[in-house]
N, C-alpha and C positions, 0 to 999 in steps of 0.2 A: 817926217813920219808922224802921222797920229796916234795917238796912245790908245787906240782903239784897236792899231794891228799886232799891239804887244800879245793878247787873248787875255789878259784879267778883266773880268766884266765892273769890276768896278775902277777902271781907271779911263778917260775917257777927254780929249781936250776940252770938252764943256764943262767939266767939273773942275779943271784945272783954271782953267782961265777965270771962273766964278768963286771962285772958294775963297771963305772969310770965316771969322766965327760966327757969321748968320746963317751961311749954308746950313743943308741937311747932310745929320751925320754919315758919312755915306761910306764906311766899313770901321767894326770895332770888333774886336776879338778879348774874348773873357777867358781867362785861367779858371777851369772850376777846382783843379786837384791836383798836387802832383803825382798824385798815386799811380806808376804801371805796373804792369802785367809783362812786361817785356824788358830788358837790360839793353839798350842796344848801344854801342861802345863808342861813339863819338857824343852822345847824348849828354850834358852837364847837368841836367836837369834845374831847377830852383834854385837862388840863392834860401838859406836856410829862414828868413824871415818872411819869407813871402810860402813856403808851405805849408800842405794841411789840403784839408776840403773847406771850401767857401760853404758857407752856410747859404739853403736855401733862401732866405729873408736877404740876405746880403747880395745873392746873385742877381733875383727880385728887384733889386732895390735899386741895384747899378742898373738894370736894366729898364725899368722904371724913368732912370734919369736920361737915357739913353730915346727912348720910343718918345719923349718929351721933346726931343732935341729933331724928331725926324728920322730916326735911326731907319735905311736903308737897307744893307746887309751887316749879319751877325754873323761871328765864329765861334763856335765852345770849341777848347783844347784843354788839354794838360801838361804833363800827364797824358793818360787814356780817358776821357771824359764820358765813356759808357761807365766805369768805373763808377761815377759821378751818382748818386740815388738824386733822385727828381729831374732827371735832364731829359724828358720827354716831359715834363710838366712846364717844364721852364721853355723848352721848344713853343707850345701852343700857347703859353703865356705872347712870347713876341709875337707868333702867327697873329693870334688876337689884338696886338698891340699895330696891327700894318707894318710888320717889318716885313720886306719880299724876300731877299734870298735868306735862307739860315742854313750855316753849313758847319758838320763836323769837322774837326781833323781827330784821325783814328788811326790807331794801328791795322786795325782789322781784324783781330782777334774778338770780337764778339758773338757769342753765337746768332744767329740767324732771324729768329724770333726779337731781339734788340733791335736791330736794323730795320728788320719790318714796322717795330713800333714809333721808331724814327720817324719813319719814311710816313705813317700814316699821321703822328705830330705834324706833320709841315716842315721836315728836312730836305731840303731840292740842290743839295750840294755837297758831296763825301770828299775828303781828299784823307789817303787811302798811304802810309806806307808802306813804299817799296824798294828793297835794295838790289836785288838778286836776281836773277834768273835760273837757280838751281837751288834745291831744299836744301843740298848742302853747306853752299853760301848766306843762302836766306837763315835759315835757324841760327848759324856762325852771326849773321849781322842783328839778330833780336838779342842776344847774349845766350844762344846754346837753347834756348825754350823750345826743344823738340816738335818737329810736329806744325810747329808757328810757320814756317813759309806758305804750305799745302793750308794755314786755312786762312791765312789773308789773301793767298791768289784767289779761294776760293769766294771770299768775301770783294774782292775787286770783279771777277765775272759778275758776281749777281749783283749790284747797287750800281755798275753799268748799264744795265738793262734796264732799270727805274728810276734814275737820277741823272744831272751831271754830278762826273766822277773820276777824279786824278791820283794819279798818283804820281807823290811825292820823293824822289830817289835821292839818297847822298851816297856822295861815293867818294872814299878814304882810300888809302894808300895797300887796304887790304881787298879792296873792290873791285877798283876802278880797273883793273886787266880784263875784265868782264864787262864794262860799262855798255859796248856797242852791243852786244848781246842781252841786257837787260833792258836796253829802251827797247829795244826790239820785240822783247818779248813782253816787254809791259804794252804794246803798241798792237796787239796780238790778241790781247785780254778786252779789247773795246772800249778802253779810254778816252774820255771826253778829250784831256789833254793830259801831258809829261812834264812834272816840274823840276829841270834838274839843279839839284840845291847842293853843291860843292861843300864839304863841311868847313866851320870856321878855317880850317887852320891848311886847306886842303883845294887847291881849283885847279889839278890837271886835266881831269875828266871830259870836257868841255874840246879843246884840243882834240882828244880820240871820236870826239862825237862827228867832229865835220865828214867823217865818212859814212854817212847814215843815208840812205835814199834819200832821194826828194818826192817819192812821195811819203815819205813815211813825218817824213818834214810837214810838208803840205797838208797831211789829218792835224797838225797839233801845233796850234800859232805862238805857245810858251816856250816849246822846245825850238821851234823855229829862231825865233825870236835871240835867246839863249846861246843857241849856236852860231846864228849868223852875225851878233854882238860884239864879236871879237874875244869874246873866249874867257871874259872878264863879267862875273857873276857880283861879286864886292870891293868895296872899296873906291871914294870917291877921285877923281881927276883932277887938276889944275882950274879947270875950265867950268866944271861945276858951280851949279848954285849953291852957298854955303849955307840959306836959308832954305829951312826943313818945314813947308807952306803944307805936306800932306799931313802934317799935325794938326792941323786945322780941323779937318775932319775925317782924323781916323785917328784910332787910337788903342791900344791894349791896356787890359787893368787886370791886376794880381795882387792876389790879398790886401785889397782893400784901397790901392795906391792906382793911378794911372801914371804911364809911361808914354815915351814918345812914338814908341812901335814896338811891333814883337822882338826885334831883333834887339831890341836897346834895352829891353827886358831881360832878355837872356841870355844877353854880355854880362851881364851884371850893373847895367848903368843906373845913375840914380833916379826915383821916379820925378817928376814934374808936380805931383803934390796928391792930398789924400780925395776920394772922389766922393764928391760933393755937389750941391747946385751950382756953385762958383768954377765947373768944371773947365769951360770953354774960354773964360775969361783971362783963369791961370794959364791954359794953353796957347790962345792968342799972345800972351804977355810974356811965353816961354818963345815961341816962336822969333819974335823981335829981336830979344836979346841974345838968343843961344847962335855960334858960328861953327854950324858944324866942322868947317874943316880945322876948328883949332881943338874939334872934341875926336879924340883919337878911336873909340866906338865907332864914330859918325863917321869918319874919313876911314878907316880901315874896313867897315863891317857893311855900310849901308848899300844895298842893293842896286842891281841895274836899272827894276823897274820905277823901285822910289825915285831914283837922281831925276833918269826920263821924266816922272811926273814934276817934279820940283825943277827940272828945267825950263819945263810949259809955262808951268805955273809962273815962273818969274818974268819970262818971254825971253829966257835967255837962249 
């Protein structure tokens, strides 16, 4: 299979089979807040040393280091990173800088005028959460914020329309009897594609999807992808490459530290070191030495797509 029919546009067997710390950095994702708007109940949010709002000069700065290196595609998150003050200054900064894709991830509760000034920065990538397919559910999954399903559906219609634009769905033990009905109905709203993200501690949901059309399959190569996988979202296999090569070049950074990926961020694992000019160097030199299957993050948490790419990439 080529990592091209997974649907992430930035994973790709040319990228895999080339990637060194000379490559162009070709996906990185920045924490600017952890501030929400929303409670939603499988969410851990921050370890407590890594939040706050990043300062604009800081975000600049990492980015900066970044657009240096070749940066590719950008992600701002949080938190809710509309929350974030300057993140449409910061958008046109990368535009400016030759980064192509830049994409949010948002709850969707911004009003509409935010979005639009997004979109007119050089934002060409939403990913949008979504749990639910009923207000009743939907509000229950934000933590009770009334009102919040009706205006993130509303906000997933329109940055469809002008963007590519996913949405992101977890489904816990309080959901997931809904699940087939909610890609359904996120599939309905004219989504680029479906990311179905099983929470840490939670991957039934995956199992009830295999009864989903084919064609509904067929509009969305992530949720295909996902489904047809065998049902298994995280956590590494026997067979696995132990070496984590997509560090190479991609990476997330959080108050002030970079890390190995988003995920190993938000386990709580420890970062790789403070971000710096020396960034790529420490990274290459973490890469060598770290085995993922003896780091229990790495082996229990890391994703299907990442293994896929770090199987390529090994030529295992």
């Amino acid at each position: 299979m080529k990592l091209e029919d997974i649907g992430f546009y930035t994973l790709s067997d040319a990228r895999a089979i080339k990637c060194s710390m000379f490559s162009p950095l070709w996906r990185c994702e920045l924490i600017l807040t952890d501030r929400c708007n929303f409670a939603c109940p499988y969410c851990r949010g921050l370890k407590p040393d890594l939040r706050g709002d990043m300062s604009f000069d800081d975000a600049k700065r990492t980015c900066d280091i970044w657009i240096r290196e070749r940066l590719m595609n950008v992600r701002f998150s949080g938190g809710e990173p509309t929350l974030w003050p300057g993140l449409c200054e910061l958008v046109r900064y990368c535009r400016g800088g030759g980064v192509k894709r830049i994409a949010i991830s948002t709850n969707g509760s911004a009003p509409r005028p935010t979005y639009d000034a997004l979109l007119a920065a050089g934002v060409n990538d939403f990913s949008v959460s979504l749990d639910a397919c009923c207000a009743e559910c939907g509000d229950k999954m934000t933590g009770g914020c009334k009102g919040s399903w009706d205006r993130v559906v509303s906000s997933i219609r329109y940055l469809s329309k002008r963007s590519y634009t996913t949405v992101g769905m977890v489904f816990t033990d309080e959901n997931v009897g809904s699940c087939v009905e909610s890609v359904l109905f996120a599939d309905s709203l004219g989504v680029s594609d479906i990311r179905v993200v099983p929470s840490a501690q939670f991957n039934r949901a995956l199992e009830l999807l295999r009864e989903l059309p084919s064609d509904v399959l067929a509009r969305h190569p992530i949720l295909r992808y996902r489904v047809k996988n065998g049902g298994v979202v995280r956590g590494m296999r026997p067979k696995d490459c132990g070496k984590c090569r997509l560090a190479l070049d991609d990476m997330a950074v959080a108050g002030g530290w970079h890390f190995p990926c988003i995920i190993y961020m938000r386990e709580g694992g420890a970062p790789i070191g403070r971000v710096g000019g020396d960034i790529r160097i420490s990274r290459a030199a973490w890469v060598e030495k770290h085995d993922a299957h003896a780091d229990p993050i790495c082996s229990s948490m890391c994703l299907d797509v990442c293994m896929a790419y770090n199987n390529k990439a090994s030529g295992a």
